[in-house]
C-alpha positions in Angstrom: 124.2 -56.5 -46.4 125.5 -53.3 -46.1 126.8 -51.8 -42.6 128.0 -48.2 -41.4 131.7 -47.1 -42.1 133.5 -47.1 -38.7 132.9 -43.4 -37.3 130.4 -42.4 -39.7 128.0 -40.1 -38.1 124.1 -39.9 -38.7 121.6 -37.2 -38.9 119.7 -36.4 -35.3 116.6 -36.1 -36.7 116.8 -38.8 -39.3 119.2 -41.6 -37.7 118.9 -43.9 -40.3 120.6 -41.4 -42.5 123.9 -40.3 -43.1 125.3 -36.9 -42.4 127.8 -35.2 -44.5 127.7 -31.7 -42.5 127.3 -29.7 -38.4 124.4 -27.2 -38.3 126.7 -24.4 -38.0 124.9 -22.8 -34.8 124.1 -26.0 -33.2 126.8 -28.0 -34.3 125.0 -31.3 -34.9 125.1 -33.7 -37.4 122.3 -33.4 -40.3 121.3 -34.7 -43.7 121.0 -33.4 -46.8 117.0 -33.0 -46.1 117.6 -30.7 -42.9 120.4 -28.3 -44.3 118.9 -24.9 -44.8 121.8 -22.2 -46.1 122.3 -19.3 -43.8 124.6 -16.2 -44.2 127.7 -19.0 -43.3 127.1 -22.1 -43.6 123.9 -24.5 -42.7 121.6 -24.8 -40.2 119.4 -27.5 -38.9 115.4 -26.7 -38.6 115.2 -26.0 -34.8 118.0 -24.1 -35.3 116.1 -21.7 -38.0 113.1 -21.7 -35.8 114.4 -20.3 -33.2 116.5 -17.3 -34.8 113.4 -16.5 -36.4 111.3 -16.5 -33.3 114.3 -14.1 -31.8 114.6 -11.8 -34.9 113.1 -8.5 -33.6 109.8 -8.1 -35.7 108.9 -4.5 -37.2 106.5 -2.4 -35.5 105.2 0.9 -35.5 105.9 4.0 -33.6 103.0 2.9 -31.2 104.7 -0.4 -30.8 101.8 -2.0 -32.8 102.8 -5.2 -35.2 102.9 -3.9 -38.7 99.3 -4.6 -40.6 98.2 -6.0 -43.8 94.7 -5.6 -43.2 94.3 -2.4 -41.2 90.8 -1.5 -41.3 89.3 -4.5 -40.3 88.7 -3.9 -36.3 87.3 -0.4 -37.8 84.7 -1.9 -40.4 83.6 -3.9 -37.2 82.8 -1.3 -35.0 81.4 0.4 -37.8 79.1 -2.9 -38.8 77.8 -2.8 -35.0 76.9 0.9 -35.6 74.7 -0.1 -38.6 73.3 -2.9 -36.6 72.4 -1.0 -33.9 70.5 1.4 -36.1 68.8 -0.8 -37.9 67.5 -2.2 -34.2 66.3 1.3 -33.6 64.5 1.3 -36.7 62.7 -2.5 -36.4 61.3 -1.1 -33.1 60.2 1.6 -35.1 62.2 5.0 -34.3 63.0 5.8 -38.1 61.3 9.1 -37.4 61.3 9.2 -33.7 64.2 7.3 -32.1 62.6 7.5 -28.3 59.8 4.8 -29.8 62.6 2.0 -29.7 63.4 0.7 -25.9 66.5 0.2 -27.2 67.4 3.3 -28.0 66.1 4.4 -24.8 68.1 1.8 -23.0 71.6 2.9 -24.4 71.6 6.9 -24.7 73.5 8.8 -22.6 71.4 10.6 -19.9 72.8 11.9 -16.8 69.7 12.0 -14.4 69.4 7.8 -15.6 73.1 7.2 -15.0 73.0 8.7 -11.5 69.6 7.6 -10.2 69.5 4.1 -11.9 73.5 3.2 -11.9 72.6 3.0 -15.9 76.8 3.4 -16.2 76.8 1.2 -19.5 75.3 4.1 -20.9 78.7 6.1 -21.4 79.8 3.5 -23.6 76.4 2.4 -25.5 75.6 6.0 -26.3 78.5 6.0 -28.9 77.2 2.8 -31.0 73.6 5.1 -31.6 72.4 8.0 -33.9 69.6 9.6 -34.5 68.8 9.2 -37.8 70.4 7.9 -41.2 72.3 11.5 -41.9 73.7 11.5 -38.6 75.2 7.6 -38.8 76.3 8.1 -42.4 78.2 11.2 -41.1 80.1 9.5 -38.3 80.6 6.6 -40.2 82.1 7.9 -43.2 84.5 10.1 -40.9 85.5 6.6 -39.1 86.1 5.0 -42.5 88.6 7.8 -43.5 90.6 7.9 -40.4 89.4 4.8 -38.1 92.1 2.2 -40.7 95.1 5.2 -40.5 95.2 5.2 -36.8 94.2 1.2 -36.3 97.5 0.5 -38.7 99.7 2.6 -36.0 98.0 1.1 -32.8 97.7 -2.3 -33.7 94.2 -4.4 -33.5 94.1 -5.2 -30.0 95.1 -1.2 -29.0 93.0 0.0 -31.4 89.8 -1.6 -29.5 90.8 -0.6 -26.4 91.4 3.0 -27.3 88.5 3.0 -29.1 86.4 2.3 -25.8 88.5 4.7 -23.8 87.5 7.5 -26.4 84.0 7.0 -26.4 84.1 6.7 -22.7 86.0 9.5 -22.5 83.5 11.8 -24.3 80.6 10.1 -22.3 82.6 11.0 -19.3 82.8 15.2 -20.1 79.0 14.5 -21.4 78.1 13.5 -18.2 80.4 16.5 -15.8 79.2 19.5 -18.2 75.9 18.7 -20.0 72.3 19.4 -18.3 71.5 16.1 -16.3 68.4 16.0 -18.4 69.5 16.0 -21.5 70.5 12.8 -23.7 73.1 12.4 -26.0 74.5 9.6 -28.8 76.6 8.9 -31.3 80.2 8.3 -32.2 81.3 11.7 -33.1 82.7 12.0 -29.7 85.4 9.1 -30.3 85.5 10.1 -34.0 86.7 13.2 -32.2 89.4 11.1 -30.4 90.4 10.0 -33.7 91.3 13.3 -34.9 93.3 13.9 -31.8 95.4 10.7 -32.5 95.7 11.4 -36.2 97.1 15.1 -35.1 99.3 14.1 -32.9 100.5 10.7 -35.4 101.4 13.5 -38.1 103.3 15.7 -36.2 105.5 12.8 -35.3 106.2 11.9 -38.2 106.5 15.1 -39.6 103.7 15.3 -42.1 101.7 18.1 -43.2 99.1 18.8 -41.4 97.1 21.8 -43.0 94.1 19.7 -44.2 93.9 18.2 -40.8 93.5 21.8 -38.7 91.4 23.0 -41.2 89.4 19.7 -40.8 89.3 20.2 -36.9 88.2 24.1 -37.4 85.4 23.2 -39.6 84.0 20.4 -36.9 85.0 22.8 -34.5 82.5 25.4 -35.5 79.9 22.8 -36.6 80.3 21.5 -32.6 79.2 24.9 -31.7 75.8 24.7 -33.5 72.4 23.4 -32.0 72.0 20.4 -30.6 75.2 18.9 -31.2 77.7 17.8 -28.3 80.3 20.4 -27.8 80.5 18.6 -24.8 81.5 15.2 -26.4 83.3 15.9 -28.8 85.6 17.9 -26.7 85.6 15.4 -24.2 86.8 12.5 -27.3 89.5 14.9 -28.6 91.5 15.7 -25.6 91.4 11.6 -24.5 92.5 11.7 -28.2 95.8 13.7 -27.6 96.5 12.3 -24.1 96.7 8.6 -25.8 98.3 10.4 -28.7 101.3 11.6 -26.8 102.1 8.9 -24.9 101.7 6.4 -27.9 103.8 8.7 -30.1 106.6 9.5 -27.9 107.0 7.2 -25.0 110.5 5.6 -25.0 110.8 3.1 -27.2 112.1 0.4 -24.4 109.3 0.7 -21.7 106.5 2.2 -24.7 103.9 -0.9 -23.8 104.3 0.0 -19.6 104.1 4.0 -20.6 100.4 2.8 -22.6 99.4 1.1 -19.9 99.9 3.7 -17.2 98.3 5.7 -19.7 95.0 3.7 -19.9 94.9 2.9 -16.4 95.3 6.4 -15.2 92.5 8.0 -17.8 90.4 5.4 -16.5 91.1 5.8 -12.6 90.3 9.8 -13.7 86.9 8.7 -15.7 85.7 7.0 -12.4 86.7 9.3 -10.0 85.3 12.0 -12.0 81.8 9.5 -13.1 81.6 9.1 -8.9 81.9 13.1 -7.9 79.1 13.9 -10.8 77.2 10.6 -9.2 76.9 12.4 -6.2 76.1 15.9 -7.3 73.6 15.2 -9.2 71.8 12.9 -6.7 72.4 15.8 -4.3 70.2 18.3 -6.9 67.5 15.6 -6.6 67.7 15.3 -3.2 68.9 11.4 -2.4 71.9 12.0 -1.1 
């Protein structure tokens, strides 16, 4: 029977095992099975662990964790587009969208928000269209720039900017357009979009011809008959807000910068939801 040379030491996770070396950051014992070869020397397991848990991960200007499947949060939102229309259409509103309740439950109307507190409205109204040309316009738009800016935000921004631009259009819907009127679709944050992607490739110094002639054309397409003006100029400039501060808040505080930023847009959507509340309850006569 075989016993332990006097002073021999033994691995600390394996202590029926002998151990030949010191982790080199930790400087206890391990075997043969536990060495892993750093820059100098070897380290034990926990010891690898944790400097790997400490290394600074990359991240993008936004401070969002670099991607390998940007696009995905995008090809959700625009999934729940297509399901949404195709609601609209089983209720029968292929040719006349005000046949489906549904539809009629999510647009965005000023007189229903204000006399019915319909305020889910100003974000529903940017998941419905009016027909197939009008989704397949938006959509295709929000494939071609919804992965570029969800790769520089990160998933979990991207959805809540996402939300904050369609609000944000709703929001300028609601202070400028006819109470009377209703309005859909996701042109307005599509809008925001552009205003991120603008302000994304000036930061980083890119060209960005194709993108102001991109934002004329829509511009003067805006201007035309029964389209939103009014939303899409609403989407753009919540666009650039959340694109300056994402693109050049210092580095060191970027996440408390984004957060003031989201809470103060919002504060200024409900402050300015409340004052248009009132008015137009006022032109009815309830207030």
């Amino acid at each position: 029977m075989s016993h332990p040379a006097a002073g021999q030491r033994f691995c600390y996770r394996h202590p029926d095992r002998p151990a030949f070396i010191a982790c080199q950051r930790c400087e206890r014992p391990i075997c043969p099975a536990d060495m892993t070869e750093a820059s100098v020397g070897f380290q034990c397991p926990e010891c690898v662990a944790a400097a790997a848990s400490a290394a600074r991960r990359p991240r993008t200007i936004a401070g969002g964790a670099i991607s390998t499947d940007a696009g995905r949060i995008t090809l959700i939102v625009i999934a729940i587009n297509v399901v949404a229309q195709l609601l609209v259409m089983a209720q029968g509103g292929t040719t006349d969208p005000n046949r489906s309740d549904f539809f009629r439950w999510g647009w965005m109307s000023g007189i229903e928000v204000a006399l019915g507190e319909d305020y889910w409205r100003l974000v529903t109204a940017a998941f419905l269209h009016g027909g197939l040309l009008h989704i397949a316009l938006n959509m295709y738009a929000l494939y071609l720039f919804g992965p570029f800016v969800e790769e520089v935000l990160g998933r979990w921004r991207f959805v809540v900017t996402y939300l904050t631009l369609a609000v944000g259009s709703s929001v300028l819907v609601y202070l400028l357009t006819a109470p009377g009127v209703a309005t859909i679709g996701a042109s307005g944050a599509v809008f925001g979009l552009f205003g991120l992607a603008l302000v994304f490739l000036i930061r980083t110094r890119q060209n960005i011809t194709g993108m102001l002639v991109l934002l004329a054309i829509n511009g003067v397409i805006s201007l035309q008959s029964g389209i939103s003006w009014q939303g899409h100029l609403g989407g753009f400039l919540t666009g650039l807000a959340l694109g300056l501060v994402f693109a050049y808040a210092p580095r060191d505080r970027r996440t408390l910068y984004q957060i003031g930023a989201f809470a103060l847009l919002w504060a200024l959507f409900a402050v300015a939801v409340v004052m248009r509340t009132e008015q137009i309850r006022s032109m009815v006569g309830l207030s």
